[in-house]
N, C-alpha and C positions, 0 to 999 in steps of 0.2 A: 558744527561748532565754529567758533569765532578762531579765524589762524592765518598766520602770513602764510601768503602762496604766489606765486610767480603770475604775472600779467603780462600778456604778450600780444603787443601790437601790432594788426597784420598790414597797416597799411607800411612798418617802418620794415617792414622782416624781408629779408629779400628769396627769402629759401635758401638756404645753404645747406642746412643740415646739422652743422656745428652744436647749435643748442641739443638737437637729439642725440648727439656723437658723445657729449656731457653729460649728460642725464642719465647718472648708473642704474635708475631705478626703473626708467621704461617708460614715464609720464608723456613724453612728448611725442608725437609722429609730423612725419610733412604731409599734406595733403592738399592736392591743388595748387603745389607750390607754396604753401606758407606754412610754417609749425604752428602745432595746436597743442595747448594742453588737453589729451582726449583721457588722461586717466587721473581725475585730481588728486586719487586716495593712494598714489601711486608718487604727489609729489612732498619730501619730505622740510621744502621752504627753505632747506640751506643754499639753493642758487649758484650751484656750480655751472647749471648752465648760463646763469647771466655774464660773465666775464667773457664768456665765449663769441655773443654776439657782435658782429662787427658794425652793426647798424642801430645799436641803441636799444634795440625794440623788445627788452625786457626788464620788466622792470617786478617789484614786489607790492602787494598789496594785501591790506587784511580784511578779511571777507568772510563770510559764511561760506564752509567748502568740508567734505567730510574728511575726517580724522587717518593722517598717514597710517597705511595699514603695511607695516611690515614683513606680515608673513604672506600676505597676498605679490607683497615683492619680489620672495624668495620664490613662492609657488610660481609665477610667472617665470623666472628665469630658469628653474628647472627644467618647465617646461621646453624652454629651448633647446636641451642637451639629448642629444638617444640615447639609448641603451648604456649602450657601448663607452658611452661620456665623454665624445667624440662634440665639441658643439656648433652647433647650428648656426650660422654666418644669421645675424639678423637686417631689417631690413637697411639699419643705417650705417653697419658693418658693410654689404654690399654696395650701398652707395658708396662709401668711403675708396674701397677696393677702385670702382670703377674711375672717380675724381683722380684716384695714384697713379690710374694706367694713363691719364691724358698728357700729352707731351707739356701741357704746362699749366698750371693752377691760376685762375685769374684772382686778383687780388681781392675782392670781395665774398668770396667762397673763402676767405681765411687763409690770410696768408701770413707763416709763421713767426715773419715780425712781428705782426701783434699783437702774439699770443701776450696776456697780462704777465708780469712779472713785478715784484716787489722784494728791495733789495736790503735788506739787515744785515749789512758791512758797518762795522763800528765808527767808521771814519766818516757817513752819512749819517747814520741815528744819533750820534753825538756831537749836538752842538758846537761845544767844547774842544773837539779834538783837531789839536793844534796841524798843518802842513809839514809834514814831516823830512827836514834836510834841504828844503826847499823843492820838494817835489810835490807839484802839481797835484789832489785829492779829488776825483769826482764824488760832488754833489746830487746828483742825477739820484731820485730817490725810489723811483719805480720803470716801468714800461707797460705798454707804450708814452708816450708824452705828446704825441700827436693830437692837436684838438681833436680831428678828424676820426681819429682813433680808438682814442681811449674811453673805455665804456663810462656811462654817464652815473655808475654806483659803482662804485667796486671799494672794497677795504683798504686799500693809500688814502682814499677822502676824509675816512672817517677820525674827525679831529684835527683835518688839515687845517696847514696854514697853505694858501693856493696861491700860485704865482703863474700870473697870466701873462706869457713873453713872445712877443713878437719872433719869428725864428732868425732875423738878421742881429737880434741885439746881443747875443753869445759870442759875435764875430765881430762886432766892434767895440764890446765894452769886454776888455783882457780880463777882469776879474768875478767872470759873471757867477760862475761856482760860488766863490767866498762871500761876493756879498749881497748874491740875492735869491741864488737854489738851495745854501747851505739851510737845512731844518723844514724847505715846503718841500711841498708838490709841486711839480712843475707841469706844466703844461704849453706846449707851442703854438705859433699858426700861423697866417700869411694870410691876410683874406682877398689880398689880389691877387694871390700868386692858385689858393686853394679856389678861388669864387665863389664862396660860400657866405653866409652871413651866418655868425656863431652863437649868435643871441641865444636859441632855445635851445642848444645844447647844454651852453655854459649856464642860463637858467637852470636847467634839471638838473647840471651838478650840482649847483649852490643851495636850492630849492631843497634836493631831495639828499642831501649829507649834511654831516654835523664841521660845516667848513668855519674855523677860527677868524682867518682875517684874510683880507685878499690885496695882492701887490701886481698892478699890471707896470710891466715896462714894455714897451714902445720905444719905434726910433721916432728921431723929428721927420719924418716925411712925410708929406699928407695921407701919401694909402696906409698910414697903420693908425691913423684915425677911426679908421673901418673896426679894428681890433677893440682900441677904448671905448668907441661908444657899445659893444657889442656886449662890451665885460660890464658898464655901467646900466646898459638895457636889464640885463640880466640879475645882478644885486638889488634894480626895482622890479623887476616883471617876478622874484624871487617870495617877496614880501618879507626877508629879513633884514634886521640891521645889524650889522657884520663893518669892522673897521676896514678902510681899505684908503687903497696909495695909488696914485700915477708917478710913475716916474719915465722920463723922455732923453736918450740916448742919443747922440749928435752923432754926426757920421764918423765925425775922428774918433770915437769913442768917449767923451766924456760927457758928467750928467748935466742937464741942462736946466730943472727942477727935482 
């Protein structure tokens, strides 16, 4: 049958495990170092493990795959319990174990900063809602916010307005909350600082979400040229037309366009 089901790219996947640690259903294993969907009728297409991965490299697609089988889910995990209903560490339960006993987690194996988080505080979701006494309101509307970070699907996108900011321009423009996180998504990044070039990531966000309009701020310095052209690569390399803004930050903090 025709149905969304998870794709997973092994050249982006670094093994961690995370995707199968997610996967209440038992679809996934590691193998040779990379996860594989080894049980497709096994994956039920809600993609809990996509938020998980730290390296992008899942994503959804709709394909010919056979039809989620339920009881075969359940039969399988019963499977793993004895007698006694005592149960049975599986194999990604024991990786896990072993990752807790190491004196420290490298940050690529999932480190719990960025774990996803999306935040439905009224003083965010609502436009509207005025500063209260004159005390400062974060706008910050999900996590992570890290380019680097933040998975290239995840439900904050969907129907975002997206705001692509330089990570110095919160610290020199005072009012960055009020007048330019308040109602998106944010997102950050440095690409002198990360060395990274952000084009096909921010592609696949815009690409593959139902993104509204998109607002880059940048400072005036030449390395966050690096940033705009990366966010402008990506709204073409995209194929959609989507409204979108630059706006350029001066060092003392004020707007310059």
């Amino acid at each position: 049958m025709l149905r969304k089901i998870i794709h997973i790219d092994e050249e982006k996947c670094n093994g961690c495990g995370l995707c199968a640690e997610a996967c209440h259903e038992g679809a996934i294993d590691i193998i040779d170092g990379k996860a594989k969907l080894v049980r497709e009728n096994f994956c039920d297409g809600f993609g809990d493990c996509l938020p998980k991965c730290p390296t992008g490299a899942i994503t959804f697609e709709k394909r010919e795959a056979p039809e989620y089988d339920e009881a075969a889910v359940k039969r399988a995990k019963g499977a793993a319990r004895p007698a006694e209903g005592r149960s049975v560490p599986t194999e990604v339960e024991r990786r896990k174990k072993a990752m807790n006993e190491m004196n420290h987690e490298h940050h690529e194996e999932g480190c719990p900063g960025s774990r996803m988080m999306q935040f439905r505080r009224e003083e965010i979701m609502q436009e509207e809602q005025p500063v209260l006494a004159g005390r400062p309101v974060s706008r910050l509307a999900q996590w992570p916010c890290q380019i680097k970070l933040v998975p290239t699907q995840a439900p904050f996108f969907d129907g975002a307005k997206l705001l692509i900011a330089a990570d110095c321009t919160a610290y020199a423009y005072a009012n960055m909350h009020e007048d330019f996180m308040r109602g998106n998504v944010t997102i950050i990044g440095c690409p002198k600082l990360d060395g990274v070039d952000y084009t096909e990531k921010l592609t696949a966000i815009i690409r593959d979400n139902d993104i509204k309009s998109v607002t880059i701020v940048r400072m005036e310095v030449p390395c966050c040229g690096g940033l705009q052209r990366a966010a402008e690569n990506a709204l073409r390399n995209s194929g959609k037309f989507i409204p979108w803004q630059v706006v350029t930050i001066s060092r003392d903090g004020q707007i310059l366009d």
